[in-house]
MITI-377546 format. One record per residue (C-alpha): residue in one letter; y, x, z. Coordinates in steps of 0.5 Angstrom, whole numbers, plus 500, padded with zeros to 3 digits. Layout:
AYXZ ...
END
This chain:
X440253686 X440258680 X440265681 X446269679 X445275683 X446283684 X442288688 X448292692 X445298697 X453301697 X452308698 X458312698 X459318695 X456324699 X452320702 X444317702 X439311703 X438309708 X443314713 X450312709 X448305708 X454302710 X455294708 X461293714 X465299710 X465295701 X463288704 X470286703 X472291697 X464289694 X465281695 X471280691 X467284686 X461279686 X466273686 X469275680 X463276677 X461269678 X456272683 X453267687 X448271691 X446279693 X439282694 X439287699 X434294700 X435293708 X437288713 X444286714 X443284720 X452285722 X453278723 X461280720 X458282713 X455276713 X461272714 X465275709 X458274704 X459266706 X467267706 X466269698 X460263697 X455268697 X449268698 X443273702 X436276699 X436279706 X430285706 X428285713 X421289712 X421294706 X418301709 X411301712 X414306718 X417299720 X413296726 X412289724 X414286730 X422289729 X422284724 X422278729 X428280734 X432280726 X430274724 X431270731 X439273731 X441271723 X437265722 X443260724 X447263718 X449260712 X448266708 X442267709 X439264703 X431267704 X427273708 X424278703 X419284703 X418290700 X421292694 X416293687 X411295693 X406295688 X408302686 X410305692 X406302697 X411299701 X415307701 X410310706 X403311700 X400305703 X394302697 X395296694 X391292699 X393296704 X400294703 X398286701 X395286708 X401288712 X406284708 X401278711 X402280717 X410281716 X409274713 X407272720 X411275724 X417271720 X414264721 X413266729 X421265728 X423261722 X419256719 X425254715 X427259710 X423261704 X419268704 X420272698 X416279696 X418284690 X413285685 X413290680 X412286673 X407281675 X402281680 X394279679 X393272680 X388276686 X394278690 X397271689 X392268692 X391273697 X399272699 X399265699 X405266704 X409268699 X414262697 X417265691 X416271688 X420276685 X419281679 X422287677 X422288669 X425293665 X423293657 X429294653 X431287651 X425283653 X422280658 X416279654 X412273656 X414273663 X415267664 X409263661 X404268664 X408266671 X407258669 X399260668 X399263674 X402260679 X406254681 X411257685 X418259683 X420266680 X425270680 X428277676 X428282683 X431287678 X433288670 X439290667 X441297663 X443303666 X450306663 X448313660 X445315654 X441320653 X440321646 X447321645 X449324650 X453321654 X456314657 X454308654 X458303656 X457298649 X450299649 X450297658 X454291656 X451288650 X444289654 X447286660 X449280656 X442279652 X437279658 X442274663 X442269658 X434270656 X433268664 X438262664 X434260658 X428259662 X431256668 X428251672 X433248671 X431247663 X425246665 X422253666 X420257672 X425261674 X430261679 X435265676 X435273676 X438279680 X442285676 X441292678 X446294680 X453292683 X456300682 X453307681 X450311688 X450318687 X445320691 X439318687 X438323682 X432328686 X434334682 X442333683 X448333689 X449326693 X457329691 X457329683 X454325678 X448327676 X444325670 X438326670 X433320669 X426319667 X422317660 X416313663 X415310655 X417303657 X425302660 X431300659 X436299652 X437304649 X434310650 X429307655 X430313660 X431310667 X438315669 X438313676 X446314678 X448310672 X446304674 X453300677 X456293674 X462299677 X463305677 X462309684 X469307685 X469301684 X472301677 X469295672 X464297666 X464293660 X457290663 X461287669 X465283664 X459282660 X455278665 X462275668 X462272662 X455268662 X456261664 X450258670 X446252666 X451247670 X456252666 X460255671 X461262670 X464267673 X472270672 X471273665 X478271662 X482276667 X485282663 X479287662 X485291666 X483289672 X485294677 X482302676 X478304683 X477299685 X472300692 X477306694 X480301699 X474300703 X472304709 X466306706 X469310701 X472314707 X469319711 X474318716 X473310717 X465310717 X463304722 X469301720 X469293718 X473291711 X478294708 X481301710 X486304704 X493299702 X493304695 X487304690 X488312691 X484312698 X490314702 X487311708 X492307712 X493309719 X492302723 X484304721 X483311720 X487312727 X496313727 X500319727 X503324732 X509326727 X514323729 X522324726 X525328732 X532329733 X533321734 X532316739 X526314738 X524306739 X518303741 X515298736 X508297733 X506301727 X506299720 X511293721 X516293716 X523289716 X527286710 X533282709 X534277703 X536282699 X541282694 X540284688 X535291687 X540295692 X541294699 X547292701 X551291708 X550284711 X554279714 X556278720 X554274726 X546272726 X542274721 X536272719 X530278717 X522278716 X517283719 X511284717 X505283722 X499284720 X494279722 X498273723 X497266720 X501259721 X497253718 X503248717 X505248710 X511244705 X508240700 X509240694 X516237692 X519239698 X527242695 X523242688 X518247689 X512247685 X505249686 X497247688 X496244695 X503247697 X509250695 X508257692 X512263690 X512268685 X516273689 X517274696 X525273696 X524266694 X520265699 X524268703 X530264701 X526257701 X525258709 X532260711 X533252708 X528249713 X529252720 X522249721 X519254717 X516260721 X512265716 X512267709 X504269707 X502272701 X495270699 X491276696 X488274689 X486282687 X486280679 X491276679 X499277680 X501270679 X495266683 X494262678 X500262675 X504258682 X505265686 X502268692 X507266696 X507261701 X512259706 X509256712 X512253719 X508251726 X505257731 X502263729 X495265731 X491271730 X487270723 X483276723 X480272715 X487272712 X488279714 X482283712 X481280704 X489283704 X493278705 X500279708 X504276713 X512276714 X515273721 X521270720 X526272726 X534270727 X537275731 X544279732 X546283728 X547289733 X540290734 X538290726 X539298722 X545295717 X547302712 X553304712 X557305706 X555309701 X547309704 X545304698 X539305695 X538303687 X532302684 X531303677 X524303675 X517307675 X516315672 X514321673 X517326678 X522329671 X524322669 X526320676 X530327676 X533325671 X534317672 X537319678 X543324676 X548318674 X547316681 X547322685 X540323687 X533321688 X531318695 X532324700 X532321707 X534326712 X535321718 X530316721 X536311720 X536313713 X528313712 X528305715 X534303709 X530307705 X524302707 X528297708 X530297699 X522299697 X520292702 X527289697 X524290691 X517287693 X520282694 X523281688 X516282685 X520289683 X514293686 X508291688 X504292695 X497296692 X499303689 X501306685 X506300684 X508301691 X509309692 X515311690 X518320688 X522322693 X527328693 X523334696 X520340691 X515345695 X519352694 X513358693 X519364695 X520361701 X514357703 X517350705 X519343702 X527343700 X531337698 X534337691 X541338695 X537346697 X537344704 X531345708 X526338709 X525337716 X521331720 X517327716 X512322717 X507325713 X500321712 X495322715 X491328712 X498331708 X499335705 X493335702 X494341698 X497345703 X491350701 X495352694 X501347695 X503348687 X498343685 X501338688 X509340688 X513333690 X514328695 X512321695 X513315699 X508309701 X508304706 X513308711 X508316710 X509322705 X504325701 X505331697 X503329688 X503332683 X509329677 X505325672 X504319677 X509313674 X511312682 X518307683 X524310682 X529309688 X535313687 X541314692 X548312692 X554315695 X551322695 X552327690 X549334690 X552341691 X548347688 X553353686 X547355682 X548349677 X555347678 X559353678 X566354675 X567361671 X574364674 X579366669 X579362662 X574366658 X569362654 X563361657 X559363650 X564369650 X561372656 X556377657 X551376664 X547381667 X540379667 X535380674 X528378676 X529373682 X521372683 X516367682 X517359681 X515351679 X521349674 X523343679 X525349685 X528355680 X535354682 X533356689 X531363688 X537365685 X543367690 X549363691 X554367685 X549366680 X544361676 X537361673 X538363666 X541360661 X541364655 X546361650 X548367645 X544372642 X547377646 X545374652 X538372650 X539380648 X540382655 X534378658 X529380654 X532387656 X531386662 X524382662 X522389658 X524392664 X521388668 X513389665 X514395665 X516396672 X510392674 X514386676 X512381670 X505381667 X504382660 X500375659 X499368662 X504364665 X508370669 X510374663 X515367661 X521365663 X524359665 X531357663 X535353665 X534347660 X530340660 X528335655 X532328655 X527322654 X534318653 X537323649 X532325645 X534331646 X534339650 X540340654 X542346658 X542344665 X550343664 X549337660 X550341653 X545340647 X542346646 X543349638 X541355634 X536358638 X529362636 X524356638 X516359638 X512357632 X508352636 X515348637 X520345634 X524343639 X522336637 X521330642 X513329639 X511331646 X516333650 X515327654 X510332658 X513338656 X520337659 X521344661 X524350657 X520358658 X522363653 X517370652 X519377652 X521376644 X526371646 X522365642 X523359646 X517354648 X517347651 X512347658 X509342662 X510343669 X505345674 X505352674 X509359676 X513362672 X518368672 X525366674 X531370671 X537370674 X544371671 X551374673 X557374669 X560381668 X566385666 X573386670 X574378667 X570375671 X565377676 X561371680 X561364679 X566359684 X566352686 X568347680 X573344686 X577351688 X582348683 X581354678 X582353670 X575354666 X568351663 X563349667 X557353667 
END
């Protein structure tokens, strides 16, 4: 075997070695890391001594450097119980002892040959147990030949190195000094520059690739002495840095003379392949990219795109899921899932409630990317149940489907149809390929037949299981005319505002039946590989704005938000809920976000939105820009949730003329000098009631009329150059216009017509001639 290792110690954020090690919480998370890096075996600091690490390890084809003796305030006699209980995996690949033990004294202040003579007795006590794996000891740089005659137990040595690009002549003072096999314990390049200062990730890389490819050069396998090497490390551990905080990323380091390419300082907290998240440096693609001397390398030709927080899906990056086995988070954010971190007790009231098990989702063959009514008689659905497997496959071929081994899919709703044919077909699986959407270009879906099993191996990587059921149609939750949903792409919380007014609004589900059609069309457009089963892909906006005057959650439509299935830990800035002043759904909970994510936008049909505020009609027949308006400070707002505060009757300022731009900034004048409006900062502006059209390219008033001849603020023009961030109107007590990002409180100025022609606004529907206001 060649080497082609990395050392993994996953550590979360917060936490420290050896108290918050946690190899059940990453294992799943960190193998499929090491597998797409070409990895074939991990060296660790302590024992892994869970039998289910080492299974998912094996699962990945990832071999064991099992520590099982590394600090002197160990007896030696623990290590036999560990090595008699993991012998028998096939994971484990050899035993080792110490670390550079030669600086630290075995961590416990042990002199050289203090520490040499009770490595000899750990070497003992592991040949009491297992006389079949090889023993292995981790040296800093080379050891005297006087230490290796006296270790003559030791059947392969390791050595940490770091000297810039070189190894020097490890290898030939090895071959002089001991015929027994040699291995790179430790090498690589840290990520942080300090001459610079800052993140190197080009330097990292380009030492990653340099000293791998000198190790594969003096290869046994060539004709050398070298087993391979083991690259520190997988990902960054924020607690190493003495001097720093285990929940910031610290960057202190040490400059012994000698070190690492570039700046030869040893910054502990940079060392990672990945960052701490998960996220893929330059350096993982690097040593991805060097071929093993039979030439197999690891997956570098997947897009250097490949998915962003990575590890923030496993239960160790999660307080809430410490102790917990695999994967707890189905979106890249850290939200955790329920089924791991523990279910909820909100429930939506006001309805019967029935009995069904968690986080199971139900589809029908969808039509199109709306959901529809469906046809009488039987009907065949698809419910997630998490777990189940089923072996039996459709050979390729079969009504002409193409694949490797079996008949595959792109997306689900084929799959789905293809087993609607075959009444022998029982499941349709989802393979979980992390870095690629297409598995290999066939599809990652599979329709299956024969009796499902529990599969706790499928489950835990990601993959996903669809039962397929045919029952009546009066047990399935059908929408009833004018319930449809549409689905019209990704954005962020404008754009779907926007997106969604041809259609009438975005999703705003009040009722549980409405919730589960609202699922029913995300899981459609899965299906149709519309959207994606991991965020952000698999979130979408609903209609819900916080309302700061009020203190609660409201509908685009102005009603109160009651019932909902928050997740869990949500909202999660009910602490100043500004910050995150929108509603989002996934996998069946709410959260609250703030605007810029591009979530799915899912827009519903057959209801229109009936705020007097925005939608009124002026009685009488004198035009609207001939009107004069009585301007009032209504209180303090985020644009999305202005209309609220403006009593029925009247509406958020919308200043045509100059005589109504004249009369609102009277009244902001009063209204600073009343104490009401602040001279500076985002209270003494105003909104008006005005957003950028992306598909326009323009500003309009909130009555769908271009904006024209107005006094725009030195730094604006009105133009679209980044209006796409900056959809909102506000204007100064000067009167000059500004374009604004959302996210803060402004002032809302309400209007009110005035003079004996008209005196309030009505509904657009009361029959009475005028223009819309």
């Amino acid at each position: 075997i060649f080497l082609k290792g990395v050392n993994w110690n996953p550590v979360p954020q917060g936490g420290t070695h050896p108290a918050d090690l946690d190899y059940a919480g990453f294992v799943v998370a960190d193998a499929a890391l090491m597998k797409m890096a070409g990895m074939n075996v991990i060296r660790t600091y302590e024992t892994i001594t869970d039998t289910a690490v080492l299974d998912e390890l094996w699962r990945n084809n990832i071999y064991v450097l099992n520590t099982v003796y590394s600090s002197a305030g160990a007896a030696v006699s623990s290590v036999g119980p560990k090595v008699q209980a993991l012998k028998s995996h096939p994971a484990i690949l050899m035993w080792v002892i110490g670390n550079e033990w030669n600086y630290n004294g075995l961590y416990g202040g042990l002199s050289l040959w203090g520490s040499v003579s009770r490595i000899r007795q750990v070497i003992t006590e592991i040949k009491k147990y297992d006389t079949t794996h090889p023993i292995a000891t981790i040296y800093g740089e080379l050891p005297t030949a006087d230490v290796v005659n006296a270790l003559s137990g030791i059947d392969v040595w390791g050595t940490n190195k770091y000297n810039g690009l070189s190894f020097d002549s490890i290898f030939d003072r090895w071959a002089s000094l001991s015929p027994k096999p040699l291995f790179l314990g430790e090498y690589g390049a840290d990520a942080y520059n300090s001459g610079t200062p800052g993140e190197d990730q080009s330097a990292q890389s380009y030492a990653t690739d340099v000293l791998t490819k000198l190790i594969v050069d003096n290869t046994v396998t060539n004709g050398h002495v070298c087993l391979g090497g083991v690259i520190f490390e997988l990902s960054d551990e924020w607690w190493k840095d003495s001097t720093g905080n285990p929940n910031e990323h610290d960057r202190g380091g040490i400059a012994p003379g000698s070190g690492p390419y570039s700046d030869k300082t040893f910054n502990e907290e940079w060392w990672g392949l990945t960052a701490l998240d998960g996220t893929p440096r330059q350096a993982f693609w690097s040593f991805a990219a060097v071929a093993l001397p039979n030439g197999h390398k690891g997956l570098s030709a997947f897009p250097k795109g490949a998915p962003t927080s990575w590890r923030m899906q496993a239960c160790g990056a999660h307080p809430k899921c410490v102790g917990k086995f695999g994967n707890c988070c189905n979106q890249f954010d850290g939200t955790p899932d329920d089924a791991c971190c523990g279910t909820l007790d909100e429930e939506l009231d006001n309805v019967t409630t029935t009995t069904e098990e968690p986080h199971t989702f139900t589809t029908w063959v969808p039509s199109g990317s709306a959901i529809a009514s469906g046809s009488p008689g039987h009907i065949i659905k698809y419910t997630r149940r998490p777990g189940l497997f089923a072996v039996g496959i459709f050979e390729v071929g079969t009504d002409g489907c193409t694949g490797v081994g079996e008949c595959n899919f792109v997306h689900r709703s084929d799959a789905q149809r293809f087993c609607n044919k075959h009444p022998e077909c029982t499941a349709v699986l989802m393979h979980h390929y992390p870095f690629s959407r297409t598995c290999g270009g066939y599809g990652c879906y599979f329709a299956r037949k024969g009796s499902l099993s529990e599969n706790p191996g499928f489950a835990r990587p990601g993959g996903l299981t669809w039962v397929k059921e045919e029952v009546e149609e009066d047990f399935v939750v059908l929408p009833e005319p004018g319930e449809n949903y549409v689905f019209l792409g990704f954005g962020n919380a404008h754009e779907a505002y926007l997106a969604c007014k041809p259609y009438g609004q975005v999703a705003s589900p009040k009722t549980k039946r409405e919730l589960e059609t609202l699922k029913a069309a995300i899981d459609s457009a899965q299906a149709e590989g519309k959207m994606e089963t991991y965020w952000p892909e698999n979130t979408i906006w609903l209609g819900g704005i916080w309302n700061t005057k009020y203190g609660r959650w409201y509908w685009e439509d102005n009603t109160p938000v009651q019932h909902l299935p928050w997740g869990d830990g949500q909202p999660s800035s009910s602490f100043r809920q500004t910050n995150e002043p929108y509603l989002s759904m996934a996998e069946g909970r709410v959260r609250d976000s703030d605007g810029s994510y591009q979530f799915g936008i899912i827009c519903e049909t057959g209801k229109k939105i009936a705020t007097p505020a925005k939608q009124a009609t002026l009685r009488g027949s004198v035009a609207i820009n001939d009107m004069p308006f009585d301007y009032f400070l209504a209180g303090f707002s985020l644009p999305e949730s202005a209309a609220l505060l403006c009593p029925i009757g009247t509406r958020v300022a919308m200043p045509r003329t100059s005589g109504q731009l004249k009369n609102m900034q009277d009244s902001m004048k009063n209204s600073i000098a009343n104490g009401d409006l602040e001279v500076s900062g985002p209270k003494s502006t105003a909104w008006v009631s005005a957003t950028w059209h992306v598909g326009a390219g323009q500003w309009k008033w909130d009555d769908d009329v271009p904006l024209e001849n107005l006094e725009w603020a030195s730094e604006n023009s009105g133009k679209p150059s980044d209006e796409a961030t900056r959809p909102y109107l506000m204007v100064d007590s000067a009167g000059r216009l500004h374009s604004a990002p959302p996210g803060a409180e402004r002032a809302v100025f309400c209007e009110r017509p005035v003079g004996p022609s008209s005196s309030e606004f009505s509904n657009p529907t009361s029959g009475k001639s005028g223009v819309e206001g």
